[in-house]
C-alpha positions, 0 to 999 in steps of 0.5 A, a space after each residue: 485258865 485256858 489258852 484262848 482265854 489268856 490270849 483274849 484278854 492278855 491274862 497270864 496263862 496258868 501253865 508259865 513258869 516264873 521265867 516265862 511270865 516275865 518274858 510275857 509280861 515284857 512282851 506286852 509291855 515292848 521292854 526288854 527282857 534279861 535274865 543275865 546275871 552280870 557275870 561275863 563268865 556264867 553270862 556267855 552263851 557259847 561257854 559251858 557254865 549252865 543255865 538252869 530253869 530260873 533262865 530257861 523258857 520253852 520254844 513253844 511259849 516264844 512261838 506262841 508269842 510272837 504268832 498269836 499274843 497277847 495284846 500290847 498294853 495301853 500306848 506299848 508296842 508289843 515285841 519280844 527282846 530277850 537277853 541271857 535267856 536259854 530256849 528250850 525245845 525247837 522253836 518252830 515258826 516254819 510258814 508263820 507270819 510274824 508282826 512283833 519285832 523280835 531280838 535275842 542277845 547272848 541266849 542259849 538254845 537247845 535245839 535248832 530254830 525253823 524259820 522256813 517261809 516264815 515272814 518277819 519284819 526285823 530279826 535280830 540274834 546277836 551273840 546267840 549260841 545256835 545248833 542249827 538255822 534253817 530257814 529257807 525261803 524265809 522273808 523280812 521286810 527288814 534286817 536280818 541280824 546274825 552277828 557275833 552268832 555261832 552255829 555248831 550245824 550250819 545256817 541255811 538260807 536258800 532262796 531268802 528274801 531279805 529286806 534291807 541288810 544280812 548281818 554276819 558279823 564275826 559269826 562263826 558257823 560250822 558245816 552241816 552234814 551236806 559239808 555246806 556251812 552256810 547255804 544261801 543259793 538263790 537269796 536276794 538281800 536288799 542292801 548290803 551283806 556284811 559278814 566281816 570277820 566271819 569264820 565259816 568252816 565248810 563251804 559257803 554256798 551263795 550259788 545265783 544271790 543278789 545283792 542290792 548294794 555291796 557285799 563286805 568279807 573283810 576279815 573273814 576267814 573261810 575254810 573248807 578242808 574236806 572239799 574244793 571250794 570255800 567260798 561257792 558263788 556261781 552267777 552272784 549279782 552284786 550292784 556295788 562291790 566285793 570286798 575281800 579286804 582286811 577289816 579293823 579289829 577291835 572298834 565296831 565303827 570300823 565296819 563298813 569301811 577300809 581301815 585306817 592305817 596303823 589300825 590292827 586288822 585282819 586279813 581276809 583269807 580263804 583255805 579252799 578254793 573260791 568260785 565267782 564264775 559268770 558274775 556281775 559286779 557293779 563297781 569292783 572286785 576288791 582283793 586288797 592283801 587278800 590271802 589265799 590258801 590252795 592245794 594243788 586242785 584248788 582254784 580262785 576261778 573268775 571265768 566269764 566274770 564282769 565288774 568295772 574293776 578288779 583290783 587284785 592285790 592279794 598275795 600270790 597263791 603258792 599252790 592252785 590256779 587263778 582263772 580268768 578265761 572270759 572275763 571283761 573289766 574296764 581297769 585292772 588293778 594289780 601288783 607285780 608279786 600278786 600272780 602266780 607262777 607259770 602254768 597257774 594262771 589262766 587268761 583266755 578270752 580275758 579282756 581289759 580295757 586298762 591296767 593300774 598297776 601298784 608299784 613297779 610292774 616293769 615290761 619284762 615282768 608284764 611279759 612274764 605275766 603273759 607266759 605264765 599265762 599261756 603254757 601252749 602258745 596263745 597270742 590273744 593275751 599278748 595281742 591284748 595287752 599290746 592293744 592296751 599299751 598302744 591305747 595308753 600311748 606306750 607304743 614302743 612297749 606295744 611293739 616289744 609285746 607283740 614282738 614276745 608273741 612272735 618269738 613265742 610262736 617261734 618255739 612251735 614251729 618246725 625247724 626250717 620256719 623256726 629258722 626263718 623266724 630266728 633270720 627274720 628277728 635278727 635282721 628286722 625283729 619282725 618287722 617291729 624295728 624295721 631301721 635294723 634292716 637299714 643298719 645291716 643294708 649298710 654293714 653289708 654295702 661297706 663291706 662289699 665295696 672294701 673287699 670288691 675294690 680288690 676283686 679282679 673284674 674283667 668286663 663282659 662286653 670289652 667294646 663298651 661298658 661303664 667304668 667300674 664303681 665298687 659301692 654300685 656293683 655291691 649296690 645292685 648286688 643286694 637290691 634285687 629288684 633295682 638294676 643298677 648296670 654294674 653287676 651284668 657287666 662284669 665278670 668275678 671268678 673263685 671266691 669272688 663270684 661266691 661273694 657275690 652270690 652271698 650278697 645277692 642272698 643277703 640282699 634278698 633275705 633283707 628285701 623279703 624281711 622288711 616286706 614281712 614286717 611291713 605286712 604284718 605292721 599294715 594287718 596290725 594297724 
């Protein structure tokens, strides 16, 4: 019997093994196909027990099927649902078109599957040892499911279009020969990608992807020693949120969600560097207890970023730097013990609008937060994190952030301006406590009008001047601008005439710091 004429009639071509006739058989009929033997050690796919010929079917007959099959039986949909079964040969379906709904379970292939702009409306592989995925520009109407999979070269879905979900769920893929694991550039996913507890070992490449709704990284586990980056997701559009969260391990009905306390979980983790630069997220960015392991030029980089919410409650990164030059959220969610040290965090150009910290995050180590920022003097994101302060009505920490600026500035200015400045923060703190000014005016009239009370004060004009008052002679001496009538009228010599020069320099240095300061508060408001 020919080829055609099975494929008219829904006769069993001659050429099947026994394997492959009842894999068209169930085709025809839409029922499920399995050929495992009950024995969770022979039955598991990624193990080394073999499967012989009694378990095996050619890729071609698969290709035929699911491309040009036979017709359903009488009230059957026809579709292909294999378990346990080992696929021999390259199954190739680059540029095909297929109508029948197609899932594997726990199968074994030989070689790699080509799905290059092939369309589909659903396919499931779950649990299937596979060499190598290539399926770049690959359409479905809807899912694709590729969960509990491992793929020994990599996975390749550059500029796919997924339909409704992408599941990756406790996939395990490995890098191909470009060091990618997997190369998803360009892929639009409809709803939601899922790749909890996913192990990927090379780099993860979602360069430009859109995702319709939330992508989930709970648990995941990404590793990339033999580069910088372990996740690579320049210009990623996600309408909802980014989850690199822990995931519940051990019930399947914890997918999707936040582990209930006291449920045994895993932490999501990245050994490589992790770039999201000039993305846009809908809702937030959620790195609760996310752990990140950098060497010393490795970065987590959110430059440009824009999302409602960052919520970065990981542990803090011992080695690398955390980047956030450019970016823009509404709330900042962050715990003290989170960031990094000094010199490895970047804030340039960061704005917020709100910050929610968890836990204690006192003004000292928010400060602190800020110079770690700022190796060179920068007074934006003091200037900021004042702006925010005095929006939440901590007015008075306002003050003590921009008052941190001006001593920070201090330290890079020559000597005589440095001194100026330590004058100006000892007297009035830059204007930011103008009532010191007050306080030292009164230290110094008291002080004056005790040791001028014993000063020997013959009077200028002998013929007629006013009585002499201590407390109005030191007066006028420290308010350069009033003229009080005491000090021209009457002459100090030595060591008074000297303290009276001092008070007027005092007097002047106070005038000129409150002037400062009530400038520089003006300008701020």
């Amino acid at each position: 019997m020919t080829e055609g004429a099975g494929i008219r009639t829904g006769d069993l071509p001659d050429d099947l093994t026994a394997a492959e006739a009842g894999m068209w058989q169930a085709f025809r009929n839409g029922s499920v196909y399995d050929l495992s033997s009950a024995d969770a050690v022979v039955d598991d796919p990624h193990g080394g027990h073999p499967w012989g010929p009694e378990r095996s079917v050619r890729a071609r007959i698969i290709c035929w099927l699911l491309l040009d099959g036979p017709p359903a039986l009488p009230g059957r949909v026809s579709s292909l649902k294999l378990i346990g079964v080992r696929v021999t040969g390259t199954l190739d379906l680059a540029g095909g078109t297929v109508t029948p709904y197609m899932e594997m379970r726990g199968c074994r292939f030989d070689r790699e599957i080509l799905l290059p702009e092939a369309r589909f409306t659903t396919v499931r592989l779950v649990d299937c040892a596979v060499p190598r995925l290539e399926a770049a520009r690959v359409h479905t109407e809807g899912d694709l499911h590729l969960a509990r999979c491992r793929f020994q070269n990599g996975v390749r879905l550059t500029d796919a279009h997924i339909g409704t979900d992408l599941l990756l769920n406790q996939a395990i893929v490995y890098r191909d020969r470009s060091g990618r694991s997997i190369a998803a550039d360009g892929m639009t996913v409809g709803q939601d990608l899922q790749a909890e507890l996913l192990e990927s070992h090379g780099e993860l490449s979602l360069r430009s992807a859109k995702i319709g709704v939330s992508l989930s990284l709970r648990g995941a586990r990404l590793a990339n020693p033999y580069a910088r980056l372990a996740l690579n997701a320049p210009q990623l559009t996600v309408e909802r949120t980014l989850y690199l969260t822990p995931a519940g391990v051990g019930n399947p009905l914890l997918s999707g969600t936040t582990p209930a306390r006291g449920t045994r979980i895993q932490r999501f983790e990245c050994q490589g560097g992790i770039r999201l630069d000039d993305g846009r997220f809908g809702d937030a960015i959620d790195l609760e207890r996310a752990r990140f392991d950098l060497t010393d030029d490795q970065v987590l980089s959110l430059r440009r970023v824009q999302t409602p919410e960052l919520r970065f409650l990981g542990d803090a990164p011992q080695r690398g730097q955390v980047l956030l030059s450019g970016a823009r959220m509404v709330n900042l969610v962050d715990r003290a013990d989170s960031w990094p040290g000094p010199g490895r965090l970047h804030m340039g150009g960061f704005t917020y609008e709100n910050l929610v910290p968890r836990g204690p995050f006192p003004l000292s180590r928010r400060l602190g937060w800020v110079a770690a920022a700022t190796a060179e003097y920068n007074p934006e994101p003091y200037e900021r994190l004042a702006a925010v302060l005095r929006a939440a009505g901590e007015d008075e920490d306002a003050r003590e952030v921009l008052l941190a600026k001006q001593r920070r500035r201090r330290e890079t200015l020559p000597l005589a301006a440095k001194f100026w400045g330590y004058v100006q923060d000892l007297t009035v703190a830059y204007g930011y406590r103008p009532g010191r000014a007050a306080v030292w005016m009164a230290v110094l009239w008291a002080a004056g009008t005790l040791a001028f009370s014993h000063a020997a004060h013959p009077a200028v004009n002998p013929g007629g001047h006013p009585s002499f008052s201590p407390a109005l002679f030191t007066l006028d001496l420290l308010l350069p601008v009033i003229d009080l009538g005491q000090a021209s009228q009457w002459q100090l010599r030595g060591g008074w005439q000297w303290l009276s020069a001092a008070m007027v320099i005092l007097g002047w240095i106070l005038a000129t710091t409150v002037a400062a300061g009530a400038s520089r508060l003006l300008r701020r408001g």
